[in-house]
Structure formats: structure tokens, C-alpha cells
C-alpha positions in Angstrom: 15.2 81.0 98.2 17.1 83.3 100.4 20.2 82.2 102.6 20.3 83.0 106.3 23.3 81.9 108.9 21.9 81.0 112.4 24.5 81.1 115.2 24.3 79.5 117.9 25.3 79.2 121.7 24.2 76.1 123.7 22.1 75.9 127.0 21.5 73.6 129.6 18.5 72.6 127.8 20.3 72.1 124.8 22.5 69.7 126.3 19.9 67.5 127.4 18.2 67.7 124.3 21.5 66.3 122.4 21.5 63.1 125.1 18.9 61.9 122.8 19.9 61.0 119.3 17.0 61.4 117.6 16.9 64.9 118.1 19.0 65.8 115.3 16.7 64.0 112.5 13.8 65.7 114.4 15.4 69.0 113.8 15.8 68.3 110.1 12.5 67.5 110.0 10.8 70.5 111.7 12.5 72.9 109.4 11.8 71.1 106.0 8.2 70.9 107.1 8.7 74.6 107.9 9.2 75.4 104.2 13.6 75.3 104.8 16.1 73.4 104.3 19.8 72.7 105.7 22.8 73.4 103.5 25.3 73.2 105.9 25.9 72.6 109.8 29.2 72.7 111.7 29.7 72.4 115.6 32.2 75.5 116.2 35.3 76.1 118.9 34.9 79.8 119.8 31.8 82.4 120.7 29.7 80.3 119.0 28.2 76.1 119.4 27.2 75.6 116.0 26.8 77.4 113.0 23.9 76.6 110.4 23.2 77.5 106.9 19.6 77.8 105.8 17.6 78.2 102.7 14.3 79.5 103.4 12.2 81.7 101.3 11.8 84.9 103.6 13.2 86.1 107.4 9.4 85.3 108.6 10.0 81.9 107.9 13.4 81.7 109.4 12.2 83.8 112.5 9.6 80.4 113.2 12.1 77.8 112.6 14.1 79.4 115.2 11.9 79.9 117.7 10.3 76.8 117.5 13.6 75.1 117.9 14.8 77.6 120.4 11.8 77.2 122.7 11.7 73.0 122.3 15.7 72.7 122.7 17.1 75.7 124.1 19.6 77.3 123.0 20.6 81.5 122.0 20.9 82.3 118.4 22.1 85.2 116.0 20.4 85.2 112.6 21.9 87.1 109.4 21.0 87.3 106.2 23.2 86.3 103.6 23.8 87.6 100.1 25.6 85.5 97.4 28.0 86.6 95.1 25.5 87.5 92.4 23.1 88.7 94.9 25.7 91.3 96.1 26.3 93.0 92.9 23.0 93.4 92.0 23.4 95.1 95.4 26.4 97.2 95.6 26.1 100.5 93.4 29.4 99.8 92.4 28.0 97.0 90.1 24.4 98.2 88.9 
């Protein structure tokens, strides 16, 4: 599985979306039936809402999740890929 970080700036829409509490157990749900899962969320004080760490196995899948979430509960979102330590020196020339 592959890591990805999804950023994530609120909207109008995403407000009224959090007024109901269900919605975060909903969200859980739509990604692990998406083939994802959540390692880690954290509501943020800067640029950014919310921050979320995923496991998924490929960008495709990631690219759904967000969209699906995007266009049920709003929201504007930066996605990166994310390398682990071990992942990065199999990357870096310095350590092939």
C-alpha cells in the first residue's frame, strides 16, 4: 500500500456537512469500501482545515476517494504522494 497526504481547506458545504455527526463515520466508511484506509487525521490552524493520512494501493484510487468526498461534502484538497523512509532510499541514487 502506498501513502498519500490529502490537504484540505473547508467550504460552505463542508461546514454544513460537519452539523451532522454521522458524517465522520460515513467518511471512514466510503474510503475503506474504496479499497483505503485512514492512518491518521488532524484538524490544522493555518493554510490548511485538516490534514489526512491515507493508505491506498495506487493514486487512481486515492483520486476517487477524493472526489467522491469532495463532491458529497465540499471541500478543496492537495494530494501528495508520500515515500517512507525505506521507500526513499530505494529512491535516492545516493542509496542504490
Amino acid at each position: 500500500m502506498a501513502t498519500f497526504v490529502v490537504l484540505a481547506k473547508w467550504t460552505e458545504k463542508s461546514f454544513e456537512a460537519m452539523k451532522d455527526p454521522a458524517v465522520c463515520e460515513e467518511v471512514k466508511k466510503i474510503v475503506k469500501d474504496m479499497g483505503a484506509e485512514i492512518k491518521a487525521w488532524y484538524m490544522l490552524m493555518g493554510q490548511y482545515d485538516e490534514i489526512c493520512i491515507l493508505e491506498a494501493p495506487d493514486a487512481e484510487t486515492v483520486a476517487r476517494i477524493v472526489l467522491a468526498l469532495t463532491m458529497k461534502y465540499g471541500g478543496k484538497t492537495e494530494t501528495l504522494r508520500a515515500f517512507s523512509e525505506e521507500e526513499a532510499k530505494k529512491i535516492c541514487p545516493s542509496h542504490g
